[in-house]
ZANU-894342 format. One record per residue: residue in one letter; x, y, z of N, C-alpha, C, O, CB in turn. Coordinates in steps of 0.2 Angstrom, whole numbers, plus 2048, in hexadecimal, padded with zeros to 3 digits. Glycine has a CB too. Example, Ala and Ser with C-alpha at 12.3 -4.5 7.8 and 13.67 -1.06 7.14 Angstrom:
2
a8427E482783E7EA8278427F08278477EF82A8397EA82D s8407F58238447FB8248408008278438068288467FD81D 
END
This chain:
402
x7AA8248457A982183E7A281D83E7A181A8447AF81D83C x79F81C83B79781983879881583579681582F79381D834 x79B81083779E80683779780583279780382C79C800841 x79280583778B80083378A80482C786802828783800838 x78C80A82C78980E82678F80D82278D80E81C786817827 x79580B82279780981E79680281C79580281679B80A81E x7967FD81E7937F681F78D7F781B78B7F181B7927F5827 x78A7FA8197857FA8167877FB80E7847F980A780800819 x78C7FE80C7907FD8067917F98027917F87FC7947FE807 x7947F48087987EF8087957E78057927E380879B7EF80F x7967E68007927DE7FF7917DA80478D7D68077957D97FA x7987DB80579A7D38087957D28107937CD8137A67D3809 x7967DB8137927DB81878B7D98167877D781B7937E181B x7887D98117817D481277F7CF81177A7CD80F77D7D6810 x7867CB8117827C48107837C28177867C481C7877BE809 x77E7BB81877B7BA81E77D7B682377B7B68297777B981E x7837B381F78A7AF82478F7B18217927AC82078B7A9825 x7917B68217977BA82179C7B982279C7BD8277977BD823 x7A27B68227A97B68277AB7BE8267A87C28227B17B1824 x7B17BE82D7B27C482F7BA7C482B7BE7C082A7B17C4838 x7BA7C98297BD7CC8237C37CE8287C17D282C7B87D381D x7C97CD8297CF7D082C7D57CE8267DA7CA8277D07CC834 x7D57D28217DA7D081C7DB7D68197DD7D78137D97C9817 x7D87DD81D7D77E38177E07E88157E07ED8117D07E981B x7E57E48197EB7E48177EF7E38127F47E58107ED7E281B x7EA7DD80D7ED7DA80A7E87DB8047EA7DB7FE7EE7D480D x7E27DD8067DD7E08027D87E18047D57DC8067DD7DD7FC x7D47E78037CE7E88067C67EB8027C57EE7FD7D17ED809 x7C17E88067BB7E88037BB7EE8007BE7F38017B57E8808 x7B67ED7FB7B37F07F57AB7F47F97A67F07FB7B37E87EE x7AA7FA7F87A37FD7F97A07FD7F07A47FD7EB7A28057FD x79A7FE7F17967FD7EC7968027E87948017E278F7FB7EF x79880C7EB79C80F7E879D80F7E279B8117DD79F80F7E9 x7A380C7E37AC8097E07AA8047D97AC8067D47B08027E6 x7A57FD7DD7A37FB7D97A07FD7D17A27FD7CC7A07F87DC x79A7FF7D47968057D079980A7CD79580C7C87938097D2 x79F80C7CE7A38117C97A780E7C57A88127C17A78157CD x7AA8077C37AD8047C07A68027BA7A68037B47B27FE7C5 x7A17FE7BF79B7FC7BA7998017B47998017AE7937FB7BF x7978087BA79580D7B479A80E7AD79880F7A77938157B7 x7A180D7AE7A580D7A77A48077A37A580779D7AD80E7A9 x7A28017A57A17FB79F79A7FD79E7997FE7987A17F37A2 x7977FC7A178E7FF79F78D80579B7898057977898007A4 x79180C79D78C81079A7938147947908187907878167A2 x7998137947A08157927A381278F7A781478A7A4817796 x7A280B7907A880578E7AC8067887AD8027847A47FE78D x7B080E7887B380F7827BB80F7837BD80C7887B181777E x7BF81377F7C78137807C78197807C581D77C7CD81177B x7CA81B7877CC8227897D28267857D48237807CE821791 x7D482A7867D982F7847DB82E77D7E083177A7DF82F789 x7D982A77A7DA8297727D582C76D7D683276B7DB82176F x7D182776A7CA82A7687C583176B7C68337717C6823769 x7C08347647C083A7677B983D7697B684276B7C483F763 x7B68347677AF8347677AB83476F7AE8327747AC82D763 x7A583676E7A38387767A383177B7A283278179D83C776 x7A282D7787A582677E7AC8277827AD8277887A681E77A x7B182777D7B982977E7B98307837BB8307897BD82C777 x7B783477E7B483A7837B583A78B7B983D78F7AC83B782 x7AF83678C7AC8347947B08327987AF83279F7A7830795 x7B482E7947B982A7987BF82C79B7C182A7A07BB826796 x7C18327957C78347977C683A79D7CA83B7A27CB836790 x7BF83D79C7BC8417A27BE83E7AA7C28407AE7B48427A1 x7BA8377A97BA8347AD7C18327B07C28307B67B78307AC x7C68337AC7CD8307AE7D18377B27D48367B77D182D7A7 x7D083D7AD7D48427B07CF8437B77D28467BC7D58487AB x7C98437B87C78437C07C883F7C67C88407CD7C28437C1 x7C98387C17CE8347C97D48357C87D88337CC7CE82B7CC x7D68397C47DE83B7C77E08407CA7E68407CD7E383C7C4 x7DA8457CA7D884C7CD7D68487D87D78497DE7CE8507C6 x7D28447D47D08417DA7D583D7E17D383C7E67CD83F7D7 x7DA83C7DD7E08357DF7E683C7E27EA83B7E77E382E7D7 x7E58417DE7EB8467E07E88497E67EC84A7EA7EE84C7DB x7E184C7E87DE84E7EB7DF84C7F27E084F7F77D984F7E9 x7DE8477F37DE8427F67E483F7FC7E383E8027DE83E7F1 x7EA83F7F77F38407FB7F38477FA7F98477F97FB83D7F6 x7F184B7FB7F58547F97F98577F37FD85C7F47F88557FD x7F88547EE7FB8547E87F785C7E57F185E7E57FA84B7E4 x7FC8607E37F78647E07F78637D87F38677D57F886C7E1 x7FD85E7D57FD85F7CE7FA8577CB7FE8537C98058637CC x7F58567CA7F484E7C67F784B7C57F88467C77F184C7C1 x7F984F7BE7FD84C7B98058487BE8088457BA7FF8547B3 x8088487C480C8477C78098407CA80D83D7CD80E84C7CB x80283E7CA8018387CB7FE8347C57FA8357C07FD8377D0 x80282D7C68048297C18008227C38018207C980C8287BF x7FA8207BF7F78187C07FC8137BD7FE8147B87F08187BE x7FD80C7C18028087C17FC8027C17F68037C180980A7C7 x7FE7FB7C17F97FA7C27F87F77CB7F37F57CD7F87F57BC x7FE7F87CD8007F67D68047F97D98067FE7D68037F17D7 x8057F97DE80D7FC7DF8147F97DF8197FD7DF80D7FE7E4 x8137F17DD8177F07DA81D7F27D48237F37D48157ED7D9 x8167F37CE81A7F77CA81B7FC7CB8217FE7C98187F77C5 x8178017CF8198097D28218097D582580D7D281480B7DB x8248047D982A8047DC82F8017D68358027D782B8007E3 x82D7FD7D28317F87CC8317FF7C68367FF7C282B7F07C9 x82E8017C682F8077C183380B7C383980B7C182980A7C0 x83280F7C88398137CD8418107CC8468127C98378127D7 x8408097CE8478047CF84A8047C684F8057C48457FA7D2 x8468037C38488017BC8498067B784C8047B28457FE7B9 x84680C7B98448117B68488167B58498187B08408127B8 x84B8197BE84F81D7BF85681C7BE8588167BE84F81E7C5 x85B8237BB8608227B88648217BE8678267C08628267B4 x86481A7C286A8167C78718167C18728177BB86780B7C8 x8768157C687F8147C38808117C887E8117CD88581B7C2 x88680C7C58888077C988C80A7CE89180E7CD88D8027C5 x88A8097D588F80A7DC88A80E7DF88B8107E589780E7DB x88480F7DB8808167DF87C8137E687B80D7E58788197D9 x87B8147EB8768137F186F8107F087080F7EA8758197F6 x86980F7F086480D7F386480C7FB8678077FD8638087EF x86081080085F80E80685880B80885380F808861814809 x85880580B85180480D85080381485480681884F7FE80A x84A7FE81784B7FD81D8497F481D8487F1818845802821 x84B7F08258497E98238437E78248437E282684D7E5824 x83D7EB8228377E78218367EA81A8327EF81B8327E7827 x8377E98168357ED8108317E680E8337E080F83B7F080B x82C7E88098287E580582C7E27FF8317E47FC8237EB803 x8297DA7FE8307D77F88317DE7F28377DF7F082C7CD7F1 x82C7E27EF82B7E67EB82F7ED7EC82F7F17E88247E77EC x8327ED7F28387F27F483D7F17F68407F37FA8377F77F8 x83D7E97F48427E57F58467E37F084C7E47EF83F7E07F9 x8417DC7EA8447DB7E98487DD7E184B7DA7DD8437D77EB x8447E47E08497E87DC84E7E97DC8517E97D68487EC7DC x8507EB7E28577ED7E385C7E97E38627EA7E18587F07E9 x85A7E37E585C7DD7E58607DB7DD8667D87DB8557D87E8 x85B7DD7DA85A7D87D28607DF7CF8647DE7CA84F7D77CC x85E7E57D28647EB7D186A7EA7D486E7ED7D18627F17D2 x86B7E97D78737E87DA8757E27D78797E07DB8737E87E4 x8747DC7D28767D87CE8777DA7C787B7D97C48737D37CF x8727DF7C68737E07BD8777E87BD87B7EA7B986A7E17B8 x8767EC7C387C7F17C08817F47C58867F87C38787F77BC x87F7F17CD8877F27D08827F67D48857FC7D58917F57CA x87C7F77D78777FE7DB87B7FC7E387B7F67E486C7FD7DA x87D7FE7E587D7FA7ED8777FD7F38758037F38877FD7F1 x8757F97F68727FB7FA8737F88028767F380386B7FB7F8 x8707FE8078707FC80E86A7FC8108667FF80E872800811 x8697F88178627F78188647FA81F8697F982285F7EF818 x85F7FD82286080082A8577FE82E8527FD82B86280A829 x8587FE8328517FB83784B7FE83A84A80183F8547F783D x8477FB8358417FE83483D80183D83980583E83C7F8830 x8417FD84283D7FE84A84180484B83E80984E83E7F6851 x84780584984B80C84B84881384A84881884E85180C847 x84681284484381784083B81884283981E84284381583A x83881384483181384683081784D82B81985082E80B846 x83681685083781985783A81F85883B82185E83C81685A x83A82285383D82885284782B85384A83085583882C856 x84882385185082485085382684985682184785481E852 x85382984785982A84286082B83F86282D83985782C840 x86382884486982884486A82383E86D82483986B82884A x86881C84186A81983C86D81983387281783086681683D x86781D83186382082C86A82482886E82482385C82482F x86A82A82E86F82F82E87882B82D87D82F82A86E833834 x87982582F88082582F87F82082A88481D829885823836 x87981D82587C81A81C87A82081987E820813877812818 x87782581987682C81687D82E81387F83080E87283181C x88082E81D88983381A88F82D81689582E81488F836824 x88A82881588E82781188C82780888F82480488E822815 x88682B80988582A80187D8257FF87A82080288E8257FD x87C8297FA8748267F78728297F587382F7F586F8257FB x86F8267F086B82A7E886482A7EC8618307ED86A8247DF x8618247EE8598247F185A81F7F785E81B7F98538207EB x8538247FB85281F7FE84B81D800847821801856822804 x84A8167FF8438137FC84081080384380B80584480D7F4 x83A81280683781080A83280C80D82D81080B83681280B x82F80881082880681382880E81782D81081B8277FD819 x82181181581F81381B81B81282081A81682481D81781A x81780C82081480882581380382580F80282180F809826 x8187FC8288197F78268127F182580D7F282981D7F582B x8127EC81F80D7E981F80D7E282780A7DE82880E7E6817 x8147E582A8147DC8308117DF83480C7DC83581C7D6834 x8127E383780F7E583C80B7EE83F8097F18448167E2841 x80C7F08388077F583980A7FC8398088018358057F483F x8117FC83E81480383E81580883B81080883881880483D x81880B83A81981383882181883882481A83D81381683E x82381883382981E83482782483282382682D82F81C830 x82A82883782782F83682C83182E83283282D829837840 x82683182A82D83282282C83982182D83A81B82B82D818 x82B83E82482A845824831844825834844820826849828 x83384382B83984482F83F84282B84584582B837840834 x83C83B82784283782584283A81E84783981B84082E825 x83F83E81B84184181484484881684884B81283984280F x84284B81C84A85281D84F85081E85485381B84B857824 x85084B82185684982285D84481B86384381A853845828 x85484181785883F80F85984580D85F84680B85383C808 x85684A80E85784F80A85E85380B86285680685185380B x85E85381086385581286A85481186F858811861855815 x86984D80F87184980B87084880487484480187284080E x86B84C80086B84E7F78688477F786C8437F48748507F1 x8638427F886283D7F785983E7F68558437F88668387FC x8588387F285083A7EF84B8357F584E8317F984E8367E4 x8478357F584182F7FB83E82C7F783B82F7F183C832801 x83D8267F98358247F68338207FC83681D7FF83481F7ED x82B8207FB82781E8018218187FC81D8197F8823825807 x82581380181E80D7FF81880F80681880F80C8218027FF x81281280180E81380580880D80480380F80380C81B804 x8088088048038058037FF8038097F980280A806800800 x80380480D7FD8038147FE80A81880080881D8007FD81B x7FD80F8187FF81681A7FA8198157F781E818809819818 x7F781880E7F381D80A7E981980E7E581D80D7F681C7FE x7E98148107E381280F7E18138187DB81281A7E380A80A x7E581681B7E38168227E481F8247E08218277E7811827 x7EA8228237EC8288267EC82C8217EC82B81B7F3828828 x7EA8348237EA8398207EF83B81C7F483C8207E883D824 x7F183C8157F783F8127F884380E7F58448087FA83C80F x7FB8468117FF84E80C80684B80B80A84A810800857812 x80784980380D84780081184F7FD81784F7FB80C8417FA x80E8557FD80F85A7FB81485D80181986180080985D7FA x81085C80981385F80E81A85A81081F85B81480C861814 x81885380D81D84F81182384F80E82984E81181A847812 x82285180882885480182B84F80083184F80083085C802 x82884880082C8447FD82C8447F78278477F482B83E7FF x8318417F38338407EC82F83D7E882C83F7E383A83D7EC x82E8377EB82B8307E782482E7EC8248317F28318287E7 x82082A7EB81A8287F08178227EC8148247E781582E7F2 x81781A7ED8158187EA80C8137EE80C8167F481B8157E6 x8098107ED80180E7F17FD8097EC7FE8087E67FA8167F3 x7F98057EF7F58017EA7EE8057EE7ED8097F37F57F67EA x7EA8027E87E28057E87E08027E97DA8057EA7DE8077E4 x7E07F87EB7DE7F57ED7DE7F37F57DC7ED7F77E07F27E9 x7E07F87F87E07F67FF7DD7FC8027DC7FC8087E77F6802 x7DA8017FD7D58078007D18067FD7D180A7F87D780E801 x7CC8017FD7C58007FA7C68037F37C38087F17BE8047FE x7CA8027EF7C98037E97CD7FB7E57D17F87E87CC80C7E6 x7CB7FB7DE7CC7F57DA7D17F17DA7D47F37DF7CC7F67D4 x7D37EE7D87D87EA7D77DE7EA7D17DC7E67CD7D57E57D7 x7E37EC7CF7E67ED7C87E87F47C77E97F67C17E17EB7C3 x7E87F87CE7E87FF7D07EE8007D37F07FE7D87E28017D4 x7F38047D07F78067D67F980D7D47F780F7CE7FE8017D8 x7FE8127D87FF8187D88058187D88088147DB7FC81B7DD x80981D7D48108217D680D8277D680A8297D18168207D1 x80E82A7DB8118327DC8178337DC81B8317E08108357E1 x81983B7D682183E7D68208427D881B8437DC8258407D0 x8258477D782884C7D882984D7CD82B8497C983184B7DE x8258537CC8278527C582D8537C282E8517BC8238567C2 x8338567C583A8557C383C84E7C483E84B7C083F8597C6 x83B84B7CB83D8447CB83983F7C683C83A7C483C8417D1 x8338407C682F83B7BE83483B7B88358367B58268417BB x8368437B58378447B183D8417B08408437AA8348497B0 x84183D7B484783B7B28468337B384B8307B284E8407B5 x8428317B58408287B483E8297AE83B82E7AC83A8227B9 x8428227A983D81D7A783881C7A783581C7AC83E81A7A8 x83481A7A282E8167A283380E7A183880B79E82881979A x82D80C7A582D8037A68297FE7A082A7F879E8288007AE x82580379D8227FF79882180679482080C79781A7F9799 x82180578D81E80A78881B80678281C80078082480F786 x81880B78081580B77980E80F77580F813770812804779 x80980D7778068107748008157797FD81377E80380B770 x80081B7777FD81F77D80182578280082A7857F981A781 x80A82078180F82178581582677F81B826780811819788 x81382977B81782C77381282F77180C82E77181982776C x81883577081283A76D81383976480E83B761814844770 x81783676281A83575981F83175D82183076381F83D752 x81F82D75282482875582582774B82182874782182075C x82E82574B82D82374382F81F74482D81C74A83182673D x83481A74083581473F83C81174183F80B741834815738 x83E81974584681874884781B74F84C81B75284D81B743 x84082075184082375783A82575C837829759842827756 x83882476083382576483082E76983582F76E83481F768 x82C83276982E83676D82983677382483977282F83D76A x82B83377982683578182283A782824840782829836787 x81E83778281883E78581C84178C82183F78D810839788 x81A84679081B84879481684379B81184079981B84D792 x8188457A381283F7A680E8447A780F84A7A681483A7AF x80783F7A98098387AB8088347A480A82E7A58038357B1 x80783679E80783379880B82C796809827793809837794 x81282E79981682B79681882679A81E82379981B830793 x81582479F81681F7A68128197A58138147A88148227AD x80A81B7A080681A7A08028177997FC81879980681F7A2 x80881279480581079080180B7907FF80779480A81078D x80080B7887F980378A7F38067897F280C7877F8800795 x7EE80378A7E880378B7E88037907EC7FF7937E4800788 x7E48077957E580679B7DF8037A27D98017A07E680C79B x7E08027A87D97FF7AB7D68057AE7D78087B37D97F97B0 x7CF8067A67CB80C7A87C880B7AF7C780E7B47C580D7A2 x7C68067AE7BE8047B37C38047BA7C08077BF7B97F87B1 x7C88037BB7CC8017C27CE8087C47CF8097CA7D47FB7C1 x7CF80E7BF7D28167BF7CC8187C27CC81A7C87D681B7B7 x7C78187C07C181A7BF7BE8187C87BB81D7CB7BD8157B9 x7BE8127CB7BD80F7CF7C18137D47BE8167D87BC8097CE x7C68127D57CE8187D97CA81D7D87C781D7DD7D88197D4 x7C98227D57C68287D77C08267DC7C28277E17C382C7D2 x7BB8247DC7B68217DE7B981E7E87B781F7ED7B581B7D7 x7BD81C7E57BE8187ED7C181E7F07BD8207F57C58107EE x7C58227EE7C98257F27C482E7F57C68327F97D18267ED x7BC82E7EF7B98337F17B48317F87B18357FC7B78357EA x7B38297F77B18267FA7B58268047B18268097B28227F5 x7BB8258057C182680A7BF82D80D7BE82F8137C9826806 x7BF8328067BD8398097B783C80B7B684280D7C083E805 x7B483880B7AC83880C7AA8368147A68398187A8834807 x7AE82F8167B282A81C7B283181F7AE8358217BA82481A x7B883281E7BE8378237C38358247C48328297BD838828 x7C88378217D18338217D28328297D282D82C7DB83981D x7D283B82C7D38398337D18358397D483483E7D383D836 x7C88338377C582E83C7C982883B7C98248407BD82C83A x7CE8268337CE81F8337D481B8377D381683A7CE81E82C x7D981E8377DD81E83E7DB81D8447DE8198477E1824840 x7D58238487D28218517D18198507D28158547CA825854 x7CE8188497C78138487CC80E8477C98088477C0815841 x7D180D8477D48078477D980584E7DA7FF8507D8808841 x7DA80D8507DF80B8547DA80B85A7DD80985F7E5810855 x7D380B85A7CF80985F7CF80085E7D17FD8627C780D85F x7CE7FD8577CB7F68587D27F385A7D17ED85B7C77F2851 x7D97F585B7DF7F285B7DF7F28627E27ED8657E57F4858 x7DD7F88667E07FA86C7DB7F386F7DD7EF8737DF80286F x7D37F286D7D07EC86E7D07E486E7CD7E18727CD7ED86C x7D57E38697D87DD8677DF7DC86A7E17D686B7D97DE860 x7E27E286C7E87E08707E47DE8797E57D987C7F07E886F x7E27E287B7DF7E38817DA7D98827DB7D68877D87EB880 x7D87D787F7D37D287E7D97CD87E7D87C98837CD7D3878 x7DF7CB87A7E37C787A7E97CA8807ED7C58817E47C6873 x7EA7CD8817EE7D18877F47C98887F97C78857E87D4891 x7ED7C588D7EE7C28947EF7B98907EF7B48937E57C3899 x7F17B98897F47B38837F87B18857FC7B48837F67B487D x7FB7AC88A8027AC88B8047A98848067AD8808067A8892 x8037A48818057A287A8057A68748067A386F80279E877 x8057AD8758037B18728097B587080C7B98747FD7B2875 x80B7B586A8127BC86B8117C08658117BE85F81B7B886B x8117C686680D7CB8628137CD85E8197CD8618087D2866 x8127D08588187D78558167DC8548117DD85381A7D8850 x81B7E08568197E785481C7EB85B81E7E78608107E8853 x81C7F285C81B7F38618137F286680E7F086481D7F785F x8157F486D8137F287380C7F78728077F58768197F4879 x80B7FD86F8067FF86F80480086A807802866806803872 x7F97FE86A7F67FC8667F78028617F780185B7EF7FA868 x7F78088627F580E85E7FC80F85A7FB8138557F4815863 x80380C85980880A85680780585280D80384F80D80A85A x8028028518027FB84D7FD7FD8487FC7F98438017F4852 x7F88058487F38058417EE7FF8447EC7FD84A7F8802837 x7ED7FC83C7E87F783D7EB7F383A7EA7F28347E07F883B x7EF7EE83E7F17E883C7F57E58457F97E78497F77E9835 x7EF7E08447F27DB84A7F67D58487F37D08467EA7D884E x7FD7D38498017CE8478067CA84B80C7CC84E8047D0841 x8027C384C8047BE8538067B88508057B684A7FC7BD858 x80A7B485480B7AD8548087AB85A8077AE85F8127AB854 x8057A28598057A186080879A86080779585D7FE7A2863 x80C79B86481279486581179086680C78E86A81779586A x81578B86281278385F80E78385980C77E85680E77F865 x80C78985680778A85280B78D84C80F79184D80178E855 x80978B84580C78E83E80579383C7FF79283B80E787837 x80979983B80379E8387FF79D8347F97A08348047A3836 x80079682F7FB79482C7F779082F7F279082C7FD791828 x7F778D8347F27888367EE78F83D7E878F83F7F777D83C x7F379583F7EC7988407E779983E7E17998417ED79C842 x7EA79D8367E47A08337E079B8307DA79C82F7E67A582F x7E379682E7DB78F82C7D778E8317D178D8317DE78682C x7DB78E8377D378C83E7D179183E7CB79183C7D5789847 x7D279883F7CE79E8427C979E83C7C379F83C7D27A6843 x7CD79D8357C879D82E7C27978307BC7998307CE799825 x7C27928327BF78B8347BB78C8387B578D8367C3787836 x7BD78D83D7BB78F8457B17958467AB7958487C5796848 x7B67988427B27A28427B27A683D7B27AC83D7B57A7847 x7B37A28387B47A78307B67AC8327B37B18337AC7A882C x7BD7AD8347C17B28357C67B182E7C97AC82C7C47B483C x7C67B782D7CB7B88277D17BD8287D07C38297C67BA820 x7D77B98287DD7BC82A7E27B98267E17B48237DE7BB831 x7E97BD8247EE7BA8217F37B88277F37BB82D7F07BD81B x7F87B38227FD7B08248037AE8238027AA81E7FC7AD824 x8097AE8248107AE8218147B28218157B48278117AC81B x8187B481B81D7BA81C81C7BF81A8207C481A8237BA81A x8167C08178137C88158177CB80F8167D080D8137CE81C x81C7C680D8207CA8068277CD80982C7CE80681B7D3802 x8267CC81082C7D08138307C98178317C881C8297D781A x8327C58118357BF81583B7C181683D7BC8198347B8812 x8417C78148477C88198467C88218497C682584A7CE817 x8407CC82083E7CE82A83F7CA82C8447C98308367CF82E x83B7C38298387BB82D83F7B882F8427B68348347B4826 x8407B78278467B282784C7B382C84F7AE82F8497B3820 x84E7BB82B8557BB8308517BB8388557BB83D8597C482E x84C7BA83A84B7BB8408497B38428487B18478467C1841 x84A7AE83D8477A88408417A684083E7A18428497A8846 x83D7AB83D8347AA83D82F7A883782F7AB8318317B183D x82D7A48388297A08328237A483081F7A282D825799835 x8247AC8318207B182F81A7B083581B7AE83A81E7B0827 x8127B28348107B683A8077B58398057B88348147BF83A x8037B383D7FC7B683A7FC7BC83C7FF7BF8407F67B383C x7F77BF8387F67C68387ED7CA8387EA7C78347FB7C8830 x7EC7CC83A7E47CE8397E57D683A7E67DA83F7DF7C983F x7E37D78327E17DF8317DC7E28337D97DE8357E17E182B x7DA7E68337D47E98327D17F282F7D67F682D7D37E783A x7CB7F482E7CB7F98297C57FB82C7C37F98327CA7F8821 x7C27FF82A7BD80682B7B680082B7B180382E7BD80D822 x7B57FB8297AE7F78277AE7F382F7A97F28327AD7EF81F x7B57F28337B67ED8387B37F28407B47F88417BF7EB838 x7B17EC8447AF7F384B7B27ED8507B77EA84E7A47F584D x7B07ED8567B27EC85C7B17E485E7B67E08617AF7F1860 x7A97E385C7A77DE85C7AD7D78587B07D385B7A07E0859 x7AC7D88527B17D584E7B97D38537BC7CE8537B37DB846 x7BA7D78567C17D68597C27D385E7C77CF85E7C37DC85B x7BB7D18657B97D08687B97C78667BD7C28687B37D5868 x7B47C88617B47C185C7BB7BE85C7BC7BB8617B37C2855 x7BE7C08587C47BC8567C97BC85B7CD7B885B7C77BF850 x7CA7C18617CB7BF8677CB7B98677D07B68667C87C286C x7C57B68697C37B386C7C47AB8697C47A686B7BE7B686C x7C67AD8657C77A68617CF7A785E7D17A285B7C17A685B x7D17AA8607D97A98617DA7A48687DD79E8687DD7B2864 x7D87A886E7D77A68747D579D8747D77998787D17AC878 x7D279C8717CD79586F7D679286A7D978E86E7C1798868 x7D77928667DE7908647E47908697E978D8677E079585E x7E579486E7E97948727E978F8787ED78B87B7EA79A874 x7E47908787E078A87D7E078287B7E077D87F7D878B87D x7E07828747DD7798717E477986C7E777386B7D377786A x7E777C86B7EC77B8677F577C8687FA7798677EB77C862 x7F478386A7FC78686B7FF7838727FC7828787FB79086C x80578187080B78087680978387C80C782881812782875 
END
């Protein structure tokens, strides 16, 4: 991978005291691309897409059906219209939960590091209509146990709703695996892919999951972006979470009729410049190379774990090997609150890292943990950087930790 030649993209890489960007978990740099593709719709388009029929409208709406062409291409989608822009993945999984025809006593199955966003849906559903759910353990699964999985299955489930690669510490569940095995008990899947779409190669076609939800803001594209991928029979029996206008094909004064999707998921005026930019980022990825971006990460981790090895104050999550953890490094160091790590390393060496419970405060909480610092990294980050911030962990373990 050609670090500096992306880095040349990147703004932020040319300014001349720069801090070092470790937060691309939480959200990641923007290339000039991306930028430029959102600009050219205010500057040279700045109309309303799919309504009006004049050639500004025109251009837009062109522009919209090719990042959806683009966004399906991308996961292995062969039909568009099966991906739906949301504005997060928030709403992507909140739409599913509220959307789908649930009945009181029905299953929901998850794992316990889920994201609050595949969490606390279910939650707010098992109070308003009786949904019951089980949680089974995300390290079981990441390990290639599924047993667990299998004995709340024989007991019944409508869905079963996923992290596919955790935001705490990186991992991975093989959800190929985990969706024969839903399948096999008449139950539907959905995978939060939000850290799984911006690093790893995906075929959601080959992996036959049901549902797939991602933001756009963690794979160099905008902010106000997010993705659901169906199955067009399973689309076609949710709900829409918001409707109105754009989302009806007629309507009188006592009835409304839905468009077919992604139309009818999809009311509103919508965020051209941000759809527009999502094509843009993700033609951008395929230009990268999906499969370099995995080596290229699980090289700077294998370097970051190696460099801090020898920490004794140091107590890592995740599993034991760097190539199981992606690109996300997430440590405590004892006597120390993950907030006052990431202020000094911010202080210290303009390293930029997050801190706390990552959204996943059931993990934290039941385990006794004040949550965790964490330092991501992406396709702009190289060896050197790791090296760095090593080093200035090492320099915190030394002057401050127990």
């Amino acid at each position: 991978m050609d670090v500096e030649a992306i880095r040349k993209d990147i703004p932020l890489y040319q300014q001349e005291a720069r801090p070092t960007y470790l937060d691309s978990a939480c959200q990641s740099l923007r290339p000039r691309p991306v930028v430029e593709a959102m600009n050219e719709y205010y500057y040279d388009f700045p109309a309303c897409g799919e309504r009006s029929v004049h050639r500004l409208a025109t251009e837009v709406s062109i522009h919209l059906d090719e990042a959806r062409e683009d966004v399906a291409t991308f996961v292995g989608v062969l039909d568009p219209e099966c991906i739906i822009f949301t504005k997060n993945a928030t709403e992507s999984m909140n739409l599913v939960a509220k959307g789908f025809p649930f009945r009181k006593g029905e299953r929901v199955i998850t794992t316990d590091m889920e994201h609050n966003s595949n969490h606390v849906p279910w939650v707010m559903l098992r109070e308003r209509i009786g949904l019951e759910r089980a949680v089974v353990p995300f390290s079981e699964l990441e390990e290639g146990n599924l047993e667990p999985l299998k004995e709340e299955l024989e007991k019944g489930a409508r869905l079963v709703s996923m992290v596919h690669t955790n935001n705490v510490d990186g991992s991975t569940i093989p959800l190929k695996e985990v969706v024969e095995l839903v399948h096999d008990h008449g139950a539907l899947v959905m995978g939060d892919g939000c850290q799984t779409a911006p690093h790893n190669p995906l075929d959601l076609r080959d992996m036959d999951v049901d549902l797939y939800a991602w933001s756009m803001h963690k794979m160099l594209g905008p902010s106000g972006v997010g993705v659901l991928y169906g199955k067009r029979e399973v689309l076609e029996q949710i709900e829409p979470l918001v409707t109105g206008g754009g989302a009806v094909s007629i309507t009188s004064y006592d009835s409304a009729t839905l468009l077919p999707i992604p139309e009818k998921f999809e009311a509103g005026l919508q965020n051209y410049a941000g759809i527009i930019g999502s094509g843009a980022a993700v033609r951008y990825l395929r230009k990268v190379g999906m499969e370099e971006v995995p080596e290229h990460e699980h090289r700077l981790n294998r370097v970051l774990t190696e460099e801090l090895s020898g920490v004794e104050q140091l107590s890592r999550l995740g599993p034991e090997d760097p190539d199981r953890r992606g690109g996300i490094f997430s440590f405590n160091l004892k006597g120390m609150l993950p907030h006052d790590v990431a202020m000094i390393v911010d202080e210290i060496g303009g390293f930029l890292i997050r801190s706390g419970m990552h959204c996943v405060h059931p993990y934290f909480t039941s385990r006794g943990l004040e949550g965790c610092a964490r330092a991501s990294f992406y396709i702009y980050n190289d060896e050197e950087e790791m090296r760095k911030f090593a080093a200035a962990v090492r320099y915190l373990a030394e002057n401050f930790a127990d």
